[in-house]
C-alpha positions in Angstrom: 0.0 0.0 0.0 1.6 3.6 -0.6 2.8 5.7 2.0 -0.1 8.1 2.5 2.1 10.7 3.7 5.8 10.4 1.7 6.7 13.2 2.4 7.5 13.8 6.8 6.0 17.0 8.4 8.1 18.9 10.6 8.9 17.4 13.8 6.8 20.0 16.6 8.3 20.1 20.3 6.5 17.7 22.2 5.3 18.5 25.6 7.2 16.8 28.3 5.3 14.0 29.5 6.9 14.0 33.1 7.1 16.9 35.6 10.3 17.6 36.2 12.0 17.5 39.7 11.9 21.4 40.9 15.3 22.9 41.9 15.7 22.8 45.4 13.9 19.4 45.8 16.7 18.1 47.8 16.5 20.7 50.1 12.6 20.4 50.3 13.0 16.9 51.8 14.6 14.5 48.8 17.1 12.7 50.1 20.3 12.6 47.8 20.6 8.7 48.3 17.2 8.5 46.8 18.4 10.4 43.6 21.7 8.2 43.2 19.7 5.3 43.7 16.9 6.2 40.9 20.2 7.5 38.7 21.8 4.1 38.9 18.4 2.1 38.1 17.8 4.1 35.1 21.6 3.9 33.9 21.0 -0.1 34.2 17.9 -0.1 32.3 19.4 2.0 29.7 22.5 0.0 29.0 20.2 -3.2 28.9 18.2 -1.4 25.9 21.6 -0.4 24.9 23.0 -4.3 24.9 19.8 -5.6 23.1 19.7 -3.4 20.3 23.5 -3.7 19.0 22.3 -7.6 19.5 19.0 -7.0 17.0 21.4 -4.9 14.5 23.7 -7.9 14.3 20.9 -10.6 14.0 20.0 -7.7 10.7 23.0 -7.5 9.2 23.6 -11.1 9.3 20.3 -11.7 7.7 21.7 -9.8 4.9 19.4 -7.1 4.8 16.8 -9.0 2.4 13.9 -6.9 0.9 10.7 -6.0 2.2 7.4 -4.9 -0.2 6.1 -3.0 3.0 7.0 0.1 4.8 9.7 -0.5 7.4 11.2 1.1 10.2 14.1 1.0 7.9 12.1 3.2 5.7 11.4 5.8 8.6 14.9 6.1 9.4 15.9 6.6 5.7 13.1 9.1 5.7 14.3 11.5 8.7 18.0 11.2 7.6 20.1 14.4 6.3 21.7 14.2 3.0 25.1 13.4 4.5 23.8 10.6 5.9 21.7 9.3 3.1 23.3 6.3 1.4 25.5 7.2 -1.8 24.4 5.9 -5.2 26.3 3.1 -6.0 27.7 2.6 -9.5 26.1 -0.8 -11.5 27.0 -2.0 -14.3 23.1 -3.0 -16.0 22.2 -7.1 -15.5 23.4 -9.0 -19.0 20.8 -10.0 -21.9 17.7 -11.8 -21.0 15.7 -13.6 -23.2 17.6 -13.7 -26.0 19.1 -17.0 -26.2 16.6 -18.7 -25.1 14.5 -17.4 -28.5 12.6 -14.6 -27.7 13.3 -10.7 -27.6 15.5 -9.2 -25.1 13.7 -8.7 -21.9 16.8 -6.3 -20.5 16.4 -2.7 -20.5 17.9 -1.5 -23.7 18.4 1.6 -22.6 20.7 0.9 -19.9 22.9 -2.1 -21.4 26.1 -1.2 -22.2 26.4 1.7 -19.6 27.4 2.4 -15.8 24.3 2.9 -13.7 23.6 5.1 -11.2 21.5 3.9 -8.7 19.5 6.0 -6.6 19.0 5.4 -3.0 15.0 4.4 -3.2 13.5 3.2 0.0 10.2 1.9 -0.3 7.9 5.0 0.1 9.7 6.4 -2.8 8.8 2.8 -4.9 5.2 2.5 -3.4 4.1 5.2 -5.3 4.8 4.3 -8.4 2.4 1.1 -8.8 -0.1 2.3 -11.0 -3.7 3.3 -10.0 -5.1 2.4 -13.5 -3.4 0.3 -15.5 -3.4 -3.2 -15.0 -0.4 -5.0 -12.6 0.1 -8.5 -10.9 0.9 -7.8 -7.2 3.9 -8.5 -7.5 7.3 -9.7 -9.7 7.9 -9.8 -13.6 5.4 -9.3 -15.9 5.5 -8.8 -20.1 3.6 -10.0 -23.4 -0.6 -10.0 -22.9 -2.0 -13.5 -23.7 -5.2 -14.7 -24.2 -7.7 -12.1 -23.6 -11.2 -12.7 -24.0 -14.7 -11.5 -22.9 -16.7 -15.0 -21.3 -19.6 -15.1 -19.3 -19.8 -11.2 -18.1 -15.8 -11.4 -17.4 -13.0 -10.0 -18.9 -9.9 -12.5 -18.9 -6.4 -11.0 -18.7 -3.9 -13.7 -19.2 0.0 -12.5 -19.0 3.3 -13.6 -19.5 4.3 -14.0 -15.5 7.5 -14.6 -13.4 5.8 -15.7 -10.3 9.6 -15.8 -8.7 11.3 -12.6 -9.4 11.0 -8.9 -10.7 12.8 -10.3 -13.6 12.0 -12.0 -16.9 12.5 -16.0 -16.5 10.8 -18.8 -15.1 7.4 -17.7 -17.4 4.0 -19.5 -16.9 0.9 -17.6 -17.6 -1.0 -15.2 -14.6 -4.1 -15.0 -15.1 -7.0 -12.0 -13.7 -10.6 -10.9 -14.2 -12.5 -7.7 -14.4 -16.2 -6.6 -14.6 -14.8 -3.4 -16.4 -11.6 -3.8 -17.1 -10.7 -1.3 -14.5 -11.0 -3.0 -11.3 -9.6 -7.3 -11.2 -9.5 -9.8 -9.3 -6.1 -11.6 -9.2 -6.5 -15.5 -9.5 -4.2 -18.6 -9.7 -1.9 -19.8 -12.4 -3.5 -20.7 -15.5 -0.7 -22.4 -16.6 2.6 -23.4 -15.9 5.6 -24.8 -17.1 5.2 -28.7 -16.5 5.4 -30.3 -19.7 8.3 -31.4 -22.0 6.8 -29.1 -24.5 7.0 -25.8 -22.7 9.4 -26.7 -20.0 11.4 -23.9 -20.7 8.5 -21.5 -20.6 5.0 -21.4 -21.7 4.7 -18.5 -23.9 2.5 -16.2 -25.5 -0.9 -17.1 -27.1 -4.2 -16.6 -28.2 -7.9 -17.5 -27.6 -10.9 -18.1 -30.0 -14.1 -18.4 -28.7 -16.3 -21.4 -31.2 -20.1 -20.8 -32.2 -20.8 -23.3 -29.5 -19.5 -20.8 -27.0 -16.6 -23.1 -26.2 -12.8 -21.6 -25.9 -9.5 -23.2 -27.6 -6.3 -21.8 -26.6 -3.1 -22.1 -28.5 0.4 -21.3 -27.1 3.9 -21.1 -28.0 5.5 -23.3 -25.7 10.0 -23.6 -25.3 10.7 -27.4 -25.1 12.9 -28.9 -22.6 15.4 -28.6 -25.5 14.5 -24.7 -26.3 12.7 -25.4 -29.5 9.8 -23.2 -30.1 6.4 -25.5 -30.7 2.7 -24.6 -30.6 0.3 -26.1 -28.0 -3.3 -26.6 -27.6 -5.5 -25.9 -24.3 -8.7 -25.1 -22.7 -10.8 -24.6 -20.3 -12.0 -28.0 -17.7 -14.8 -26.5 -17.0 -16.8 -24.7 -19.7 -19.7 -23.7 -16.8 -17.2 -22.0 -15.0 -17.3 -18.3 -15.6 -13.9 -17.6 -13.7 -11.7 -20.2 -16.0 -10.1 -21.5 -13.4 -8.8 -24.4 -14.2 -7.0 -25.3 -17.8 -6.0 -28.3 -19.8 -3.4 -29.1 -22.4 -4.2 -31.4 -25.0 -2.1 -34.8 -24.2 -1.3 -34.7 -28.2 0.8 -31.7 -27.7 2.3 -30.1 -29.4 -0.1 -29.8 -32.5 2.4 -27.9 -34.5 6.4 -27.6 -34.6 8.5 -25.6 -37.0 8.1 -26.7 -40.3 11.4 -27.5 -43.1 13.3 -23.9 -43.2 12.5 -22.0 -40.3 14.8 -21.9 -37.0 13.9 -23.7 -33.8 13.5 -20.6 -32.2 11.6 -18.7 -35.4 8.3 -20.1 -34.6 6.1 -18.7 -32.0 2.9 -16.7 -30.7 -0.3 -17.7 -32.7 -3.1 -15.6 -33.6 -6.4 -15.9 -32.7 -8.3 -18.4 -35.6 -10.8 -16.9 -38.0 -12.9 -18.6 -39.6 -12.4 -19.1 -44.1 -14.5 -18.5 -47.1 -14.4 -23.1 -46.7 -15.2 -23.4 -43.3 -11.9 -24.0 -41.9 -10.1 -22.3 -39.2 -6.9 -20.1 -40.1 -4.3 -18.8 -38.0 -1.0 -16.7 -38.3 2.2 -17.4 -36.8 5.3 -15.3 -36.4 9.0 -16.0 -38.3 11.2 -14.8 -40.7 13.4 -16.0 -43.4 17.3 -14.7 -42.5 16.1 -10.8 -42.2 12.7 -11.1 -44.0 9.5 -11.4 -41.5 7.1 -13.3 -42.1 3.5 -14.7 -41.3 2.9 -17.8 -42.0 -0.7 -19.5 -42.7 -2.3 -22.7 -41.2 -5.5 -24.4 -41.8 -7.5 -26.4 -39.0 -10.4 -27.9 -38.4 -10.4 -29.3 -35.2 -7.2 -27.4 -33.6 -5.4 -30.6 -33.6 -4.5 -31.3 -37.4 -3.1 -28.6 -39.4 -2.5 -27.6 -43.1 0.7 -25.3 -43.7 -0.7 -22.9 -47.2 2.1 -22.7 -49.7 3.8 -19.1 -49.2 3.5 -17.1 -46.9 0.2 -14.1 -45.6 2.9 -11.4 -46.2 6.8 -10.7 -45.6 8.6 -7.5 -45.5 12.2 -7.5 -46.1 14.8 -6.2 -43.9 12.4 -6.6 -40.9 13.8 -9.3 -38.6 11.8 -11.6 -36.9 8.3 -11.1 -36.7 6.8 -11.4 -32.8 3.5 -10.9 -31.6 1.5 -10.8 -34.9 -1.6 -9.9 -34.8 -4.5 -9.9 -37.9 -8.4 -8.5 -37.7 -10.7 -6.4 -39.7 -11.8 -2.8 -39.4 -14.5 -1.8 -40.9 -14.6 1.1 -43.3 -18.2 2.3 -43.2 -18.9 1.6 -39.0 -17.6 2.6 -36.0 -18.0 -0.7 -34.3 -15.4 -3.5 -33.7 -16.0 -6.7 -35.7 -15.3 -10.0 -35.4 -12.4 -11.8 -36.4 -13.7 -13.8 -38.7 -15.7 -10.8 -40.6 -14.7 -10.2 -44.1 -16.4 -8.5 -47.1 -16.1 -5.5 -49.6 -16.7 -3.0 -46.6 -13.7 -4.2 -44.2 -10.5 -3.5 -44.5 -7.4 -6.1 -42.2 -5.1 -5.0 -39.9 -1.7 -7.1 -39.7 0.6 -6.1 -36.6 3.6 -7.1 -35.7 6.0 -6.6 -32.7 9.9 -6.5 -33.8 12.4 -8.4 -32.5 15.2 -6.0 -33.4 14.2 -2.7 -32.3 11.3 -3.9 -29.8 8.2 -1.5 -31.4 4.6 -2.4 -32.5 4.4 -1.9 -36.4 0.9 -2.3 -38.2 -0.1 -1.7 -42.1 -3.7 -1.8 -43.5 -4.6 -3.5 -45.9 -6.7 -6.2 -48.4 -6.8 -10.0 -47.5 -7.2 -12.6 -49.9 -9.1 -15.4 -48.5 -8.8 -17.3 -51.2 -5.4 -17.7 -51.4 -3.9 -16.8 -48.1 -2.6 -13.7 -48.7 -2.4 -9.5 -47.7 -1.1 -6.4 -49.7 -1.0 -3.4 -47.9 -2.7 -0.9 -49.1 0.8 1.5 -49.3 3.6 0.1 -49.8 5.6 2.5 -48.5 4.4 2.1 -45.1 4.3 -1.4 -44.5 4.5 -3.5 -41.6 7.3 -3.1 -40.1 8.3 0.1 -42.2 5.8 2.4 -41.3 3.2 3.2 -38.6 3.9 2.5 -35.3 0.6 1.7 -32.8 2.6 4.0 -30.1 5.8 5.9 -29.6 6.7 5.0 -26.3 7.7 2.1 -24.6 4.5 -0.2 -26.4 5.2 -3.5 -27.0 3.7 -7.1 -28.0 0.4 -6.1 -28.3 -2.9 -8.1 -28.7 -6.1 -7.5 -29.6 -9.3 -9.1 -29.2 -13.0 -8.7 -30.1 -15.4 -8.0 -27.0 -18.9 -9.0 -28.6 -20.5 -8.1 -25.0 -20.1 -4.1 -26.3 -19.4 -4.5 -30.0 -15.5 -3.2 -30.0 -12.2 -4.4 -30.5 -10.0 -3.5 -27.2 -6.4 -3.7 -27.5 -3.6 -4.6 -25.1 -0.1 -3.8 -25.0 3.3 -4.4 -22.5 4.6 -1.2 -20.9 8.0 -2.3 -20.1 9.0 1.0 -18.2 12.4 2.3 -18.2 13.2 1.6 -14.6 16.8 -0.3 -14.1 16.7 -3.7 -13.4 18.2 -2.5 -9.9 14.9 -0.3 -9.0 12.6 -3.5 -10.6 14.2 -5.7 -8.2 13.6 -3.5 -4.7 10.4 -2.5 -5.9 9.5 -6.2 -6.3 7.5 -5.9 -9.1 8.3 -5.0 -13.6 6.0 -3.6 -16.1 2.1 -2.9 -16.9 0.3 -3.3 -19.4 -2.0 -0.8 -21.0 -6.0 -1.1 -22.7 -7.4 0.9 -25.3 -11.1 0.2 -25.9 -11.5 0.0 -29.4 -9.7 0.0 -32.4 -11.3 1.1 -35.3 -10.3 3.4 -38.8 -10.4 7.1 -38.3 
């Protein structure tokens, strides 16, 4: 909870709580032995408060001075000290790359790497401010990509890539939260977590698609116990439960790995599935072709058995790898969202895509092609990639989904913050992430 006063008043002059002795009391009948005596007791009782706190400030520094989320007494003296006597910044050198090598986008503070760091002296009324009243957070530790969102039942699901250990990326499984307005959630258990060969080394970002029977699939990019990147069906156990509480992954997994040409760690984060001008299902994954990012195309119809198209839904050259993508339809005549699956002469598709190399959101309108698979942007010139950006800040791996309780399209992004990795740690929490309720074409 913040500090609701960070900043200390003025210390007033208290009133003395005892009366003092009146000169001339010894005189006036107190004996002098009497004094000695009460001198002596209150010496002893002194140096035993003495003795016992150097023992407690040993037992501390022992202890190694471990972190605490909530205001201290540590705090309060930090607080009331001068500026002499406030701790120096220390000079860090910023924590080495993470993420990277184990195949997805650096999760370090770009920023910061390759430079000294100075650290300012927080305490933890400085750092309790700075959780967000608005924006959505876990309570506490590393948070990134958004996963999974979906309107079901009268809740909004927030799923999130989640450190449940540390305020740093690693160890990811998926948190998982619910709202009534998006505003205000309630924090619930693990959806899932890294207990399979097939995401043993993390269970990474996805997508949901809600059937016409009202039913949810879920597929996942999941890191194998031997860091390949494969995709994962999962859903709910309970289909009557409106909270999602409890989730299962297919025992065929994985239901797609990296097909002939594309890296072991190329492959990941599926789209939410739209329905074709056949029937089938069709999603989008993320890769790329040495510096050439792609999208490619799979057909389903049953989640489980897949059809790769020949080619590719579009590449831009030059662009890296290809994270995140994400593919819907605006329409060009309404100011409502629209399904994913919608398509016509009156709707124009978005394709997004977060990349790898400079960490922005990129996204291009343009004409899809059901037929064939395929989507040319409507200018060249700004392609994905090339072009518009969804934000100029610190946005990144964005997902969108279509809330058919209001008729809009709400999109989600990471706010990774610029915070050191330093400040992330003693704060005990990393990142937000940020809503915008409804995406449509100006």
């Amino acid at each position: 909870m913040a500090d609701p006063s960070p900043l200390l008043p003025v210390s007033n002059s208290l009133e003395p709580s005892y009366s003092p002795v009146p000169e001339g009391a010894v005189s006036a009948g107190c004996p002098a032995t009497r004094l000695r005596r009460s001198k002596k007791v209150l010496i002893a009782v002194f140096s035993g408060l003495l003795f016992v706190s150097l023992i407690l400030a040993t037992i501390n520094n022992n202890n190694g001075g471990r972190h605490v989320r909530y205001h201290s007494q540590e705090d309060e003296d930090a607080s009331w000290a001068t500026p002499k006597e406030m701790a120096k910044p220390e000079t860090l050198s910023p924590a080495g790359s993470r993420g990277v090598s184990a195949g997805v986008s650096e999760k370090a503070n770009v920023n910061l790497k390759g430079a000294q760091v100075k650290d300012y002296p927080w305490n933890n009324s400085m750092l309790s401010w700075q959780r967000t009243a608005f924006h959505f957070q876990p309570e506490e530790n590393w948070m990134n990509d958004p996963n999974g969102p979906l309107y079901y039942k009268g809740w909004y699901h927030f799923f999130y890539q989640y450190n449940p250990h540390a305020a740093v990326w690693g160890d990811i499984v998926w948190g998982h939260a619910v709202s009534k307005d998006l505003i205000h959630w309630l924090h619930l258990p693990l959806a899932m977590v890294a207990d399979k060969w097939y995401d043993k080394n993390g269970v990474w970002t996805g997508s949901a698609t809600i059937l016409p029977d009202g039913k949810i699939v879920m597929l996942y990019t999941g890191s194998t116990n031997e860091s390949v990147q494969v995709q994962n069906l999962a859903y709910p156990a309970d289909h009557d439960d409106p909270l999602l509480l409890k989730w299962v992954k297919y025992s065929g997994n994985p239901v797609l790995v990296p097909p002939p040409g594309i890296g072991a760690k190329d492959f990941r984060d599926p789209t939410t599935a739209w329905k074709t001008s056949e029937g089938k299902w069709r999603i989008i994954i993320g890769s790329k072709i040495n510096k050439t990012g792609i999208a490619l195309v799979y057909d389903t119809e049953d989640f489980i058995n897949y059809e790769l198209l020949s080619g590719i839904l579009h590449g831009v050259p030059k662009t890296g790898m290809w994270e995140c993508v994400d593919f819907y339809p605006v329409s060009k005549t309404g100011q409502n969202g629209l399904d994913t699956s919608v398509n016509g002469p009156q709707v124009k598709h978005v394709i997004k895509t977060s990349l790898d190399d400079d960490r922005h959101d990129y996204y291009a309108l343009g004409t899809y092609a059901d037929k064939v698979g395929k989507w040319y942007p409507d200018n060249p010139e700004i392609d994905v990639g090339i072009g518009i950006r969804y934000d100029y800040g610190i946005f990144y791996a964005s997902k969108t989904f279509y809330d058919q309780s209001k008729g809009r399209r709400v999109l989600w992004g990471w706010i990774g913050e610029s915070d050191s990795e330093v400040a992330d740690v003693k704060k005990g929490w990393a990142s937000l992430q940020v809503c915008f309720m409804s995406c449509k074409m100006a």
